[in-house]
C-alpha positions in Angstrom: 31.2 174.4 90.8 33.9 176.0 93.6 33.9 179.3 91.9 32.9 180.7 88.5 36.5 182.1 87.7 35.8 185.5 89.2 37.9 185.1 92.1 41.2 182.7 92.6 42.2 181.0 95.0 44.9 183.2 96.2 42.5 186.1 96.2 40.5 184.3 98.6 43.4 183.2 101.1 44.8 186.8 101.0 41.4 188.3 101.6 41.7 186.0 105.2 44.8 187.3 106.0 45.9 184.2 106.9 48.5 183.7 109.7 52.2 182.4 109.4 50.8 179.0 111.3 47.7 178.7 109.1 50.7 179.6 105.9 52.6 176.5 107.4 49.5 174.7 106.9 49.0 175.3 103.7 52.7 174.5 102.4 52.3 171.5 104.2 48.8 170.7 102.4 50.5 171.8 99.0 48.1 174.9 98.5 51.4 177.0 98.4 54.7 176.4 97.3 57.4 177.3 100.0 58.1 180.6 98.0 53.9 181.4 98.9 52.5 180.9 95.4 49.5 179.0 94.8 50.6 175.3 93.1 47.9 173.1 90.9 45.5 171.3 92.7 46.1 167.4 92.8 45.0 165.5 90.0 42.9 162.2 90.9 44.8 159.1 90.5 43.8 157.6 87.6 44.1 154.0 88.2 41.0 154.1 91.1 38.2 156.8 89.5 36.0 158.8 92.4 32.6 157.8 92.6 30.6 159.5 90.5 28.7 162.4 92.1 25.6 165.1 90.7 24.9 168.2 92.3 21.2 168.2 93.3 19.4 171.7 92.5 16.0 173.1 93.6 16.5 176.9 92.8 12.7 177.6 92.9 12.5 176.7 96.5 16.5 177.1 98.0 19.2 178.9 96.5 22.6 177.6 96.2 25.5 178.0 98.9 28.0 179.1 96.9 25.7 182.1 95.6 25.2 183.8 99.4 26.6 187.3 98.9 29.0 188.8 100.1 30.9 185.5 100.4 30.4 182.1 99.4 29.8 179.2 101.4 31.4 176.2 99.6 29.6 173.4 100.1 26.2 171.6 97.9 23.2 171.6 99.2 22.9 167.5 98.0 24.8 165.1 96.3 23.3 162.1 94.6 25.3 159.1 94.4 24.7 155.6 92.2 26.4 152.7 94.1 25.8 149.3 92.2 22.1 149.7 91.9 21.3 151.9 94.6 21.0 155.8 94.5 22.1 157.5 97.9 21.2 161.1 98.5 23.5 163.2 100.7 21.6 166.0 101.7 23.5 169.1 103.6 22.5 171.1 106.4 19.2 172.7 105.5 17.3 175.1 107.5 14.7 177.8 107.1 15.9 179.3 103.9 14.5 180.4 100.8 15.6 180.5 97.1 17.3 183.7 98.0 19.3 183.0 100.6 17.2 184.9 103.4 16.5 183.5 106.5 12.6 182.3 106.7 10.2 182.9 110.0 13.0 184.7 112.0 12.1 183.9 115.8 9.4 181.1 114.9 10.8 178.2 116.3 8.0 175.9 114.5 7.5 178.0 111.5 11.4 177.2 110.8 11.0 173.7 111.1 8.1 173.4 108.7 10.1 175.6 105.8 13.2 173.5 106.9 11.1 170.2 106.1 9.9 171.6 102.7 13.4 172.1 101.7 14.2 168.9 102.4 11.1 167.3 100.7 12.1 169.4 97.6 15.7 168.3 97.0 14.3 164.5 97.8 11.4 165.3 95.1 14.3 166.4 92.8 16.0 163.0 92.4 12.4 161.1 92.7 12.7 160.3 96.3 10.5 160.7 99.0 10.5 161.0 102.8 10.3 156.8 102.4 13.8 156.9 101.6 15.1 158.5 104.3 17.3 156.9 106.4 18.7 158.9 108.9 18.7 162.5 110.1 21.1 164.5 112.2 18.8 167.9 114.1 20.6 170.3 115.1 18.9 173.1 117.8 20.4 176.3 118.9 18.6 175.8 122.0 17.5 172.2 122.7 16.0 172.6 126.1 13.8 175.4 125.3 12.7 174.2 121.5 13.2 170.2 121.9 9.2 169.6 123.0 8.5 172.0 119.5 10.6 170.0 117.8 9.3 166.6 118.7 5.7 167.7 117.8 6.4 169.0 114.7 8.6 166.2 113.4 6.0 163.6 115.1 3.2 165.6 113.3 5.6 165.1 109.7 6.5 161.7 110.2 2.6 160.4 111.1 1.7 162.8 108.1 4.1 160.4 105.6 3.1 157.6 107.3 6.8 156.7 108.1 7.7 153.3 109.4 9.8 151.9 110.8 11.2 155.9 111.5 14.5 157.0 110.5 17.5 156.4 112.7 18.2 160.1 113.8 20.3 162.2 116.3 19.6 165.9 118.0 22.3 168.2 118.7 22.7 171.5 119.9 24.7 173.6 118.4 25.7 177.1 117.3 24.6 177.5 113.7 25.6 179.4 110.9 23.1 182.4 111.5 22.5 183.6 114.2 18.5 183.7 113.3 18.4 180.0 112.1 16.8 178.1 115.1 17.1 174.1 113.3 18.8 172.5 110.9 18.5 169.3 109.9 21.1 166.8 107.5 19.7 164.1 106.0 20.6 160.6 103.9 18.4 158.8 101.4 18.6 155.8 100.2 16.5 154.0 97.0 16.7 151.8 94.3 18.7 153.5 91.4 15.8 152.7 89.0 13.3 155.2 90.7 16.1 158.0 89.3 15.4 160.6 86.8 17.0 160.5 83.5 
């Protein structure tokens, strides 16, 4: 769900004071009418239908995007797809967070990657899947020259622990991330048989 009807979508474009450039934009996108008021979204044609797509959940463990306060961040933490027998598992950003939203093992590099990990293993373990089914990661490292060796040792130590071969295809990154206390983050894709689904 984008938003629970407590806030529109004007309300949020005013709140960013948005510039006369980024007001172009959204004329241009079709957000806003030339006269500034918010049109319809677009409906989806309906000769082609979108894939089907299910919002994967594990509250007990990581809380939801859209529910960090003050502001939301509007994206899901996974998305499950079925594509002609085959279940694929798109799994967001994910870093050392817990069901509340609060950052996890501030300023342990390691202890981050190990709650990271477990919140990946959850949202695999809530569509059946397992770190067997992963096929590729993206890592991204605020600081890659100091925390890469951790890294490696912790995700070698995981991997040997599964008993993962052949390893997933993967990439490491450094980058700025959302917090400025979140050390790694790490994106994920699954892929399984659709039959090992829950109903």
């Amino acid at each position: 769900m984008i938003h629970d009807g407590s806030i529109t979508i004007k309300q949020l474009i005013d709140e960013s004071q948005p510039s006369n450039h980024e007001r172009e934009e959204l004329i241009q996108l079709g957000i806003f009418s030339p006269e500034g008021h918010v049109q319809h979204s677009p409906i989806h044609p309906h000769e082609r239908p979108p894939v089907p797509k299910k919002i994967v959940h594990t509250p007990d463990v990581l809380n939801e995007a859209y529910d960090y306060f003050p502001r939301p961040s509007s994206f899901s933490r996974a998305l499950c797809l079925n594509l002609n027998g085959y279940k694929l598992l798109l799994i967001s950003g994910t870093a050392s967070v817990d069901e509340n939203g609060n950052t996890i093992h501030v300023g342990d590099f390691r202890a981050q990657c190990w709650r990271t990990y477990r919140n990946i293993t959850s949202l695999l373990e809530s569509e059946n899947m397992t770190w067997h089914d992963i096929v590729r990661t993206s890592c991204y490292l605020r600081d890659i020259e100091r925390d890469y060796n951790d890294f490696n040792e912790v995700r070698t130590v995981f991997f040997h622990w599964w008993g993962l071969d052949p390893l997933p295809a993967s990439t490491g990154i450094q980058a700025r991330l959302c917090r400025e206390d979140l050390l790694v983050e790490i994106e994920a894709i699954a892929l399984c048989p659709a039959d090992s689904s829950k109903d």
